[in-house]
N, C-alpha and C positions, 0 to 999 in steps of 0.2 A: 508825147503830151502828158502834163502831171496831173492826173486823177485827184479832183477835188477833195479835201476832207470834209467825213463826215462827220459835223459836231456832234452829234448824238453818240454817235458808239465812242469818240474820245471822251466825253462826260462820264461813260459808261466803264471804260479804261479806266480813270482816274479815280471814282467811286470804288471800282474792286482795291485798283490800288491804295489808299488810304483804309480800304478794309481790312486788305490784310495787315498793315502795318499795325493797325489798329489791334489785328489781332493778336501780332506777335508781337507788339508793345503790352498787350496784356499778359501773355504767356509769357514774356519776361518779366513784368512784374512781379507775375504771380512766383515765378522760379523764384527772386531776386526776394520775397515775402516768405518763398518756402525758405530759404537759405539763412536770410534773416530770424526765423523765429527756431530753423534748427541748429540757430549759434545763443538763441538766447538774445537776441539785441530784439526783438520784441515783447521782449518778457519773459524772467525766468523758466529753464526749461530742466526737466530732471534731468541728472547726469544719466550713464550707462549704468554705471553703481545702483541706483535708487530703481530705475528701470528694473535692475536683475533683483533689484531686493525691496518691491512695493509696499507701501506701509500706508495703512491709514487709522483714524482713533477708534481703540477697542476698546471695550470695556473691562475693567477690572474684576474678577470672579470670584467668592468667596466659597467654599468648599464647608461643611459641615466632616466630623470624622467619621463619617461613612461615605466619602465619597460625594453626596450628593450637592446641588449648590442651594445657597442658603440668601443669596441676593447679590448686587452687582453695584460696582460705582461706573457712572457714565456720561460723557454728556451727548454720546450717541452710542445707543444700544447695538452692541455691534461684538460679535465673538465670531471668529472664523472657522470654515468650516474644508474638509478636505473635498474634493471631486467624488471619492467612491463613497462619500457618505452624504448624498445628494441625491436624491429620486431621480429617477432619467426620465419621469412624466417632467417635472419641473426644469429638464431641459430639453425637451421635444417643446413643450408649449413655450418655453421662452425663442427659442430658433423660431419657431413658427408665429409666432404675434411681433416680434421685434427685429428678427435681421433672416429673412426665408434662405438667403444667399450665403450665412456667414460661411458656412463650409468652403466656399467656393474662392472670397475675394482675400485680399491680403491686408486689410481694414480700412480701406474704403471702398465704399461700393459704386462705381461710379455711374453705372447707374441708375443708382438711388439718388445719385448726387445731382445728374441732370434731370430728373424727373422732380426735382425736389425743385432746384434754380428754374426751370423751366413754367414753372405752375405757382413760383413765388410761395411754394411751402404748403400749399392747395391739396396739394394730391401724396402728403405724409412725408415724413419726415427725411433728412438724408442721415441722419447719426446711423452706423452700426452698432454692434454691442462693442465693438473693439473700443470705439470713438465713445461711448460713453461710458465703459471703463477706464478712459485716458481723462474725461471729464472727473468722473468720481474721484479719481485717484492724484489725477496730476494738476489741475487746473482749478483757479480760483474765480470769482467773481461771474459764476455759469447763469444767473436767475440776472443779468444786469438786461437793461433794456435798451441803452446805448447801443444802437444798430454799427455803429462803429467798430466797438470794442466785441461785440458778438461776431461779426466777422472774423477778426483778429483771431478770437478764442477758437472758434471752429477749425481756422486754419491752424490751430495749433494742437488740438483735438489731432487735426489729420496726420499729421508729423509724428506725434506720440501715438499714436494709433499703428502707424506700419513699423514704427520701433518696436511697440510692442508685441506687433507679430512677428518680429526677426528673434525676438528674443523668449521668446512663451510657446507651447503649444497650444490647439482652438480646445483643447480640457483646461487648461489652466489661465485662459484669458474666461471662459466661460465662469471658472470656481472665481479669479477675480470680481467677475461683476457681480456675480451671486453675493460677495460677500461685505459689497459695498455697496451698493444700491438700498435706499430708501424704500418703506414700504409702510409707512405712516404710523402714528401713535410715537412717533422716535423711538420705532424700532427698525435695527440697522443690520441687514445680512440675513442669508436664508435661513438660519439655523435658529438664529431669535424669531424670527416670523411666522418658522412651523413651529415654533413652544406657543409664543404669545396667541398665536391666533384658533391653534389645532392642538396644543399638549402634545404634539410629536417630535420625535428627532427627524431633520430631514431625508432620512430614507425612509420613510413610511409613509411618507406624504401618496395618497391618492389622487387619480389623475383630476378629482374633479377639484381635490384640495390644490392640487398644483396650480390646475387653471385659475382659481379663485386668485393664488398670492402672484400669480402674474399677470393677470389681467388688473392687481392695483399700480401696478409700473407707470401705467400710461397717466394716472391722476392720486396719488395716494390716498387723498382726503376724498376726493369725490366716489370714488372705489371701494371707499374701506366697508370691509362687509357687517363692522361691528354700529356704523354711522349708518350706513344706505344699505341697508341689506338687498333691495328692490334693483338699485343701482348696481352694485356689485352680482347682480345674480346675473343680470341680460351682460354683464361686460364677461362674466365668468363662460357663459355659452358664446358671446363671439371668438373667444380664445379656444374654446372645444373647435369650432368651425375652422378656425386656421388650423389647430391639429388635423382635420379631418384632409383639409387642402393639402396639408404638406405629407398626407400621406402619414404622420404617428398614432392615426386611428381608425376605426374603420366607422361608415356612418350607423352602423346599427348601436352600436356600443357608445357612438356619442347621441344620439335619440333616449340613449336609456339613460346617461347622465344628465342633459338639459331635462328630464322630466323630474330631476331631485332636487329641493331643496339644498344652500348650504347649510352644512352640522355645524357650526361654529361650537372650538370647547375655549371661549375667550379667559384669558389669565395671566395679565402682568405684572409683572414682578417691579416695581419699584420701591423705595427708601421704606413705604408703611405698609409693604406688605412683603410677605418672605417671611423664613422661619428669623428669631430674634433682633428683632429693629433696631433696638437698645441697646442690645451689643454692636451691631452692626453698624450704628451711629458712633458708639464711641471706638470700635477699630478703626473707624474711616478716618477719625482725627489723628491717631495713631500713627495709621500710614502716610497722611500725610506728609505729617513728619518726618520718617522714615524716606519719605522720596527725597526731602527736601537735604538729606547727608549722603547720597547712596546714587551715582551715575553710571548713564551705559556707557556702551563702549565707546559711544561718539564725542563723551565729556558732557554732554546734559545730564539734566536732574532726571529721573524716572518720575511721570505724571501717572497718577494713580487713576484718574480719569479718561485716556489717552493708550496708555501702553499695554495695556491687555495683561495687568500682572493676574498672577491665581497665586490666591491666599489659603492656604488647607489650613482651619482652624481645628482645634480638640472639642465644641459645640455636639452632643449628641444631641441627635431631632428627637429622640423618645424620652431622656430627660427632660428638652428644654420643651416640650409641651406637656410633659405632666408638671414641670413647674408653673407653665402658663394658667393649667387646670385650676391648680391647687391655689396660685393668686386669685382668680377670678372668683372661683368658688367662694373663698373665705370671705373679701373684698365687697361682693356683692351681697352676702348675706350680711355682714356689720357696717355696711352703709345704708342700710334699713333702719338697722339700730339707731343710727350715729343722726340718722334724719328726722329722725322722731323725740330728739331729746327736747329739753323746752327749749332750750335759748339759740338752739339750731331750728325747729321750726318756726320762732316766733320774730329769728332773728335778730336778738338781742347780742349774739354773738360776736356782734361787729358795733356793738356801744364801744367808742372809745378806739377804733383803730378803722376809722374814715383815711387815715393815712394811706392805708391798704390800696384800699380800695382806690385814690386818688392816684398814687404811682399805675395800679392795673390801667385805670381806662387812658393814662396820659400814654403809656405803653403800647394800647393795643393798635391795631390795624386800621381801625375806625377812626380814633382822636388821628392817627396821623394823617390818611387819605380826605380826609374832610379839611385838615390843616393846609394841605396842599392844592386844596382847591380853593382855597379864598375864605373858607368861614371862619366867623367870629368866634371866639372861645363859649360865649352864650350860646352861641348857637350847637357848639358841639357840646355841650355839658345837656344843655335839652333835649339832645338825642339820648343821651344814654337813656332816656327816664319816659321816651317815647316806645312802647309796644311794637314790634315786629316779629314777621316768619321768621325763623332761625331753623337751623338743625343743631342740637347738641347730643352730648355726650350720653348715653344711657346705658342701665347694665341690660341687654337684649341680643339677642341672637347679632344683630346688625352692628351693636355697641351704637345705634345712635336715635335719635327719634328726633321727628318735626315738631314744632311749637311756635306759641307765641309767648314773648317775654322782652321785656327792657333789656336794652346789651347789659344794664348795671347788674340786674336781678341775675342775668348769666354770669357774669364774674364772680358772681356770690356764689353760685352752682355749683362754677366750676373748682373755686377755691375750699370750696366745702367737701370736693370729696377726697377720701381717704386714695391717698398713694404705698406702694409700697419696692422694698427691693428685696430681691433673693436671686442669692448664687451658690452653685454645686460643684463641689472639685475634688481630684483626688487628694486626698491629704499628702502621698508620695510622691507623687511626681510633679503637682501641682495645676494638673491640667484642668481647666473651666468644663464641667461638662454642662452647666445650665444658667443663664445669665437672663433676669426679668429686672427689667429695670422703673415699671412702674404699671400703670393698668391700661392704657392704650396708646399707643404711641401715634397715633393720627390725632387722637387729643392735645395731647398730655408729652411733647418734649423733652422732659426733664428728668435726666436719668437716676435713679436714687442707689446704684450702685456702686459706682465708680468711684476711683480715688478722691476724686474733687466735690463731690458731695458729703457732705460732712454731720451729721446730727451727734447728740449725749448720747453715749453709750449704757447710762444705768448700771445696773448691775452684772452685766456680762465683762466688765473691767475685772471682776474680783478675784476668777479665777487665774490671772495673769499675774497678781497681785501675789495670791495664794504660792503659786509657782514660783515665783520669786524667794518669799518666807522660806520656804521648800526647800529651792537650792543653795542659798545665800544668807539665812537667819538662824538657819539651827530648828526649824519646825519641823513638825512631823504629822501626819494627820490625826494623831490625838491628842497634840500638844493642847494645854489647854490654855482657850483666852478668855478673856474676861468680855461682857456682852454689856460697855456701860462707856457713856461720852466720855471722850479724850479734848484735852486742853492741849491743841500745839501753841506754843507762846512763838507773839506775831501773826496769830491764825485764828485764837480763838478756839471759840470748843466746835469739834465735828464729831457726829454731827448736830445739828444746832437746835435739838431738841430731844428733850430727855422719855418722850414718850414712844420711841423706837427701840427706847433701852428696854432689855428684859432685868439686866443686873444680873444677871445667873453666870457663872463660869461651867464653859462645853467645851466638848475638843473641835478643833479647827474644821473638821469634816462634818460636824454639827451646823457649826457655824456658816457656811456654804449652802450645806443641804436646804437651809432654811432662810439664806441671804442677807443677815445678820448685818445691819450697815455700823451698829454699836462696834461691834467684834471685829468687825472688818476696820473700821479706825484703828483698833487695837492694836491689830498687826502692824499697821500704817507706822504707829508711831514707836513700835518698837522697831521698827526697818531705820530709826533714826529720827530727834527730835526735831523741832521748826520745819523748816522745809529741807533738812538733811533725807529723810529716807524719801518726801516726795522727787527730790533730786534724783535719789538711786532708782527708785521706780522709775521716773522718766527716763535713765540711760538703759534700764532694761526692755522698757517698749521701744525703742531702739533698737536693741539687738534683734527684738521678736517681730519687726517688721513693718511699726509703727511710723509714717514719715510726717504725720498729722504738725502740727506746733502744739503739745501738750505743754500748761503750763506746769511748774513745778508750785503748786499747791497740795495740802492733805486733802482737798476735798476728792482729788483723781480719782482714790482710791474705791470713792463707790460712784465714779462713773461719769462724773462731771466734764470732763472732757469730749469735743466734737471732734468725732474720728469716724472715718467711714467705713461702709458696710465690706468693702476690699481689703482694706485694711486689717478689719478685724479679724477676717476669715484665716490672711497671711499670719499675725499673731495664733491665732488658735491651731493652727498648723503644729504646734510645735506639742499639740498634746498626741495628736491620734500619729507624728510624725517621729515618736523615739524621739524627741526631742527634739529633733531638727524642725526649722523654718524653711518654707518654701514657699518663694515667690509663685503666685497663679501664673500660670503661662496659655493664654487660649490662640498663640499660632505657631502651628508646628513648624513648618518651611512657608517659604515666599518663591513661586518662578515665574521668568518671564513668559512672551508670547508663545516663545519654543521650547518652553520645558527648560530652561537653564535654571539650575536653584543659583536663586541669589541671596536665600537665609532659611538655615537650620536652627532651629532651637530644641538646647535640653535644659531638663529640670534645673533650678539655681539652690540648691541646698546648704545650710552653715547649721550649727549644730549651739543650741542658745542655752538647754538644761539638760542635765543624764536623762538618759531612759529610765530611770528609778525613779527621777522627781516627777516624767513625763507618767510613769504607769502608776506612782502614787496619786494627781492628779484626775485621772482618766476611774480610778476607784471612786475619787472622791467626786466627780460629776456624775457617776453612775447614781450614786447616795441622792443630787438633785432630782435625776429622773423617777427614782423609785420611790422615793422620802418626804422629798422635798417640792419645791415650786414647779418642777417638770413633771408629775407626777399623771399631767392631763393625757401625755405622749399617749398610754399603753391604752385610749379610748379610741384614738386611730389604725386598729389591727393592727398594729407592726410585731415585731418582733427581732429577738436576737440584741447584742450589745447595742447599747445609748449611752453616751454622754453626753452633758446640754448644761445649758445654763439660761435661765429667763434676765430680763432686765425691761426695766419701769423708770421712766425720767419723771421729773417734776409735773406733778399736776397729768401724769398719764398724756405728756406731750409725743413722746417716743415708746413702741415697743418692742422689742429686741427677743430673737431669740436663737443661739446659736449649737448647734449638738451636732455630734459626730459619731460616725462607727469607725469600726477597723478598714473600711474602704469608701468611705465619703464623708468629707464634712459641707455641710451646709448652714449657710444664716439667711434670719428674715428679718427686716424692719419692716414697719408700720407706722403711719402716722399723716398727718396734714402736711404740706408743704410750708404753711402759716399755724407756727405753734398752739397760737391761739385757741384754735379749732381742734379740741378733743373730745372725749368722753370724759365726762365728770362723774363718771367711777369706776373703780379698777378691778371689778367685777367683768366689763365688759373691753377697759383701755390696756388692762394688763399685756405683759411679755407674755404669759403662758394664757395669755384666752385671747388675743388676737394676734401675735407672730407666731406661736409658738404651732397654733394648727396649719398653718400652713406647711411649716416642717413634716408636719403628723402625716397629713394629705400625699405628699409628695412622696415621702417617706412610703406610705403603705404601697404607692402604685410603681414604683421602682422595686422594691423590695419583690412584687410580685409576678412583675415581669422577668422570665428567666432568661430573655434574650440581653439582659443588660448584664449577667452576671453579678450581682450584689448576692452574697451569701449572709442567709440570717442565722447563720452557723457558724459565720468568721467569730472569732475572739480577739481580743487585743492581747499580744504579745509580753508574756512574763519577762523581765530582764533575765539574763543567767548571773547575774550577780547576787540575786535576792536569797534570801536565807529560810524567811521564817511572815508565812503571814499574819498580821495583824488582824484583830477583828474589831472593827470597832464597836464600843460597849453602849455608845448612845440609843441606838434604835429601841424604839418603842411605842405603842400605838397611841402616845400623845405629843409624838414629835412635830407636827405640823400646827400645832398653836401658835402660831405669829409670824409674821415674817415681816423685814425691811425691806421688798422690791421696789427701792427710791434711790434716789442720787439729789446733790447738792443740784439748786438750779444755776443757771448758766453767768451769773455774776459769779468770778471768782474773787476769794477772800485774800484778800493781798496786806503787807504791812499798811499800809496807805491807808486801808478802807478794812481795818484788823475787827472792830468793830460791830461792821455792818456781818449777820450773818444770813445765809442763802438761807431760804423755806424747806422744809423736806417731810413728806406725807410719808405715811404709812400705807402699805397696800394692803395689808390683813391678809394672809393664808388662805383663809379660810375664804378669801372673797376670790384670790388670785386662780385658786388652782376648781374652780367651779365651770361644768361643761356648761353650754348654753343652755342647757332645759332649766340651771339652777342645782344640779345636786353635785354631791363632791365626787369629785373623777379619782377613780381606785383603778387600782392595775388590773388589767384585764387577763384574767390567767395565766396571771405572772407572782412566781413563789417570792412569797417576801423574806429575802436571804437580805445579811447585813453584807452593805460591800466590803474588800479588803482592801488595805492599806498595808504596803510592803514595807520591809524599811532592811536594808542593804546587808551584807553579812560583815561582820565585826571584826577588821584585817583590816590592816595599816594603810593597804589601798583604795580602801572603800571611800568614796565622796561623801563629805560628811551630809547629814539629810536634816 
């Protein structure tokens, strides 16, 4: 007899049965998902290659020539670091707050993983560290909220995940995550984290320091101790408590840490802060460049932002802050001046160049952000003239101060104050040791150094001039010229007024000492008439390192020309360099991630006048500093050999002042960015009363420091061809009665327009070379010897002079 069925237990039968298939429909899924996303048909997946050789974006590192670093390019703040040079607090607290297991699993935890699916993500997370190093490193589009694709990404987390433990050991998947992982402010990797947040390298980190940068893991922003410090303190002691759990502490020892405060020593380093910004602004375009000819080995370009290049520049940090000094100092005390004149505080200054002013605010931040919201042109022009909070620019410990003021009345402010450039290099080998490219670079963008910045050079043209005469004309430094206007036909007379003329005949070293622009035409047009010898002049700032477009006018000659403060220094190279030109060079090598040099650089030297014309020269600038318009130098304690030369543009628009010893030369400009805005006297606008101290400034604190090695004992090198020195006979104590520190202004005189001739002031001597108190600057116990002029020994091979 056949035993009924029982429907229930066959319900019961058929229920498990669909469950299992169920299940092992999903377990093959899931196989059939793993197998799919570890071919890549779910989405790119790293090769083996990339797996053994992980990469992510570092940042590019600049290097000062001591070694130390001087700022960073980035678009994630990220420098790697090795395993032994990691606090082992900062990986006990990372095991202990993020994966208590990882020792144990093969990079997933599974279960983490069930406790995780089980509780819908309730009861913490399933990532390991493995898994979210495979995130950091491998995987894209991790922050999406697509529950879909988060799925997907996890399972692919988990596949790169036990790759990467087949192929790493748990130190090296640990220093992986360390060094990619996020930890707010976009700073990227342990190593930037213990600077930026702690001033330490990451083996120093202390344990409550450790807890701190890892208990910001779990929320960067919400964590950050520099935002929430209250926040970050209680997240900081639940991270001691997992120490304590997982056994890396004892509880007495963490009692004594939850009872402290964190020390935070906060300091980042980005684009406006770091030692020289201005430099560092204009290498970064540089390199760009530079990436953009120059691949690895994979056949891409090198990303300067991306590839963790390190740039070791020649930048000394102790000059390039006593040059910072010596700008601020000077800067701040003659923008006092500069603010108190009348037609700067009455604001007359700006009758007649509303132009200005109409470009700045069409320009600024404001006209455009208001433009792109919908308002009228009315409406944004009456904002400028409406009063607001602002922060601007001020000379103060902070460089800045709150106010209220019209954005127009700011524009005015800001175009009113005084900019400046100065840069310091070896004369020999051409290395940059100090690079300031204006007065605050959170301000003030615009660099006044560099090639591409271009103002009149004044009277600092003449000794280039002079050098030329020297090696090419048959002069000598006591040849004598005549001190009175010159007619080039087609040009006219230069320069264009007979009240700079003394009319007197002096020898050429005269002539200089006291900047002579009559005398200095002279020579001009005996180099060749019309524009023949401006011709020859221009092919010789050529040789000297000039790549400016100087036109071929007489007026060059005292300074007419816009050529830059880079520039000029490369020219002037060739006095304190025996002749020879040398390109500035401020980076030494280039290497990658791993130390590969991918660029050496040495000095670039060509050789432009002898050393006889070069040490005849370097006499005859000595004569400026002691005699003549540099005579303020010897009021800044320095000491030991100087040559220099001051320079004054039109209406005290520019002023210049460039000197050298036997182991540094250095230049300084000075002046508005909008010519307009001067001093209206040369008293206070001058080359040697406002560039010229800055030189002084810098000069004494280099000189003094013996760690920089400047000897005020060096001399400038005799030729050994020299025979017999010359003395010259001019000096005398009424040699400083006048001087030309002027230049033709910036219309040049062309056949077309023969006619029209440029303006040119006289700066008076006697106004130029006055210390700020008002009395005349005399050399500071310094003998007053006449300098010497060599002139070659008299053999058929001597270069004629």
């Amino acid at each position: 007899m056949n035993k009924p069925v029982n429907k229930g237990t066959s319900k019961i039968k058929r229920s498990v049965k669909i469950l299992w298939t169920v299940f092992f429909a999903g377990v093959g899924v899931v196989i059939v998902l793993i197998l799919f996303a570890n071919f890549g048909l779910l989405g790119s997946m790293p090769s083996i290659e990339e797996l053994q050789n992980p990469s992510a974006s570092q940042a590019s590192q600049v290097f000062a020539d001591d070694g130390s670093i001087m700022g960073k390019y980035y678009l994630e703040d990220r420098v790697n670091v090795n395993y032994k040079d990691i606090s082992p607090y900062v990986v006990q607290a990372l095991v202990a707050t993020e994966d208590e297991r990882f020792y144990e699993h093969s990079g997933v935890d599974a279960k983490s993983l069930l406790r995780a699916v089980s509780s819908f993500g309730g009861e913490g997370g399933a990532s390991t560290i493995t898994m979210q190093t495979a995130k950091n490193l491998f995987t894209e589009n991790w922050g999406t909220k697509n529950v879909f694709l988060r799925m997907l990404q996890k399972l692919k987390e988990c596949v790169i995940a036990v790759k990467l433990e087949r192929n790493f050991t748990k130190e090296e998947i640990l220093t992986l995550y360390l060094n990619t992982v996020a930890f707010g402010d976009n700073v990227y990797g342990i190593r930037n984290a213990a600077r930026t947040f702690f001033q330490k390298d990451p083996d120093r980190l202390s344990v409550a320091e450790s807890a701190v940068l890892i208990g910001m893991l779990k929320a960067s922003t919400a964590y950050n101790p520099r935002l929430y410090p209250q926040r970050a303190l209680v997240r900081r002691n639940t991270v001691i408590n997992q120490m304590v759990r997982n056994h890396f502490l004892s509880d007495a020892d963490a009692d004594e840490i939850k009872a402290t405060s964190i020390q935070l020593n906060y300091a980042k380093l980005d684009e406006t802060t770091g030692l020289a910004p201005y430099f560092r602004m204009v290498l970064g375009e540089e390199l760009k460049n530079w990436c953009k000819t120059h691949q690895k080995s994979d056949g891409s370009n090198y990303n300067l932002y991306k590839d963790g290049l390190k740039i070791y520049t020649t930048i000394n940090p102790r000059m390039q802050l006593y040059a910072e000094d010596a700008v601020n100092q000077q800067l701040s005390y003659m923008q006092k001046k500069l603010n108190s004149q009348d037609n700067i505080r009455n604001g007359k200054v700006w009758n007649g160049f509303q132009n200005v002013l109409e470009a700045a605010m069409k320009s600024s931040d404001r006209w455009r952000h208001m433009e792109d919201e919908g308002a009228s042109e009315a409406d944004i022009r009456r904002s400028f003239k409406e009063k607001t909070q602002m922060t601007i620019f001020a000379w103060n410990k902070d460089r800045s101060t709150d106010t209220v003021m019209t954005p127009l009345d700011s524009i005015k402010y800001c175009r009113q104050m005084l900019q400046a450039g100065f840069m310091a290099m070896d004369p020999i080998s051409g290395e940059v040791k100090a690079w300031v490219g204006g007065i605050d670079f959170k301000t003030f963008k615009y660099d006044h150094v560099n090639i591409n910045t271009k103002r009149q050079v004044g009277s600092t043209m003449k000794p280039l001039l002079y050098s030329m005469a020297i090696e090419n004309g048959g002069f000598t430094p006591n040849t004598p010229v005549e001190d009175v206007q010159q007619d080039f036909p087609g040009f006219g007379l230069v320069p264009n007024t007979t009240r700079t003329c003394s009319g007197e005949t002096m020898p050429m070293s005269e002539a200089l000492a006291r900047s002579k622009n009559c005398a200095t035409a002279y020579i001009m047009k005996k180099m060749g008439d019309g524009n023949v010898g401006a011709t020859k002049f221009v092919d010789f700032l050529k040789l000297c390192g000039i790549r400016s477009n100087v036109p071929a006018v007489p007026s060059i000659s005292l300074g007419s020309a816009e050529i830059s403060l880079y520039e000029m220094l490369t020219a002037y190279s060739i006095f304190p360099g025996h002749g020879f030109n040398v390109k500035p060079m401020y980076v030494t090598r280039i290497e990658d991630r791993n130390g590969n040099t991918l660029l050496n650089n040495t000095p670039q030297r060509r050789q432009v006048i002898s050393d006889i014309t070069a040490y005849n020269m370097q006499t005859m600038m000595q004569g400026v500093m002691k005699y003549g318009t540099g005579r303020r130098m010897w009021s800044y304690d320095v000491d030991g050999e100087i040559a220099g030369k001051t320079g004054t543009t039109n209406d005290n628009s520019d002023a210049w002042f460039i000197g050298y010893t036997p182991q540094l030369l250095c230049g300084a400009w000075v002046g508005c960015d909008d010519r307009f805005i001067r001093f209206d006297n040369t008293a206070d606008g001058g080359g040697s009363s406002l560039a010229l101290p800055i030189w002084g400034k810098f000069y004494n604190k280099v000189e003094h420091d013996k760690r920089l090695g400047i000897d005020d004992r060096a001399t400038f090198v005799r030729p050994d061809a020299l025979q017999n020195d010359v003395i010259f006979n001019w000096i005398n104590d009424n040699s400083s009665d006048g001087d030309d520190e002027t230049n033709a202004d910036s219309t040049e005189v062309t056949p077309d327009n023969a006619n029209i001739q440029p303006e040119s002031n006289t700066d008076g001597l006697d106004d130029e070379d006055r210390t700020p108190s008002g009395s005349p600057a005399k050399p500071v116990n310094k003998p007053v010897q006449a300098p010497k002029a060599i002139l070659p020994k008299k053999d058929s091979s001597s270069r004629k002079n």
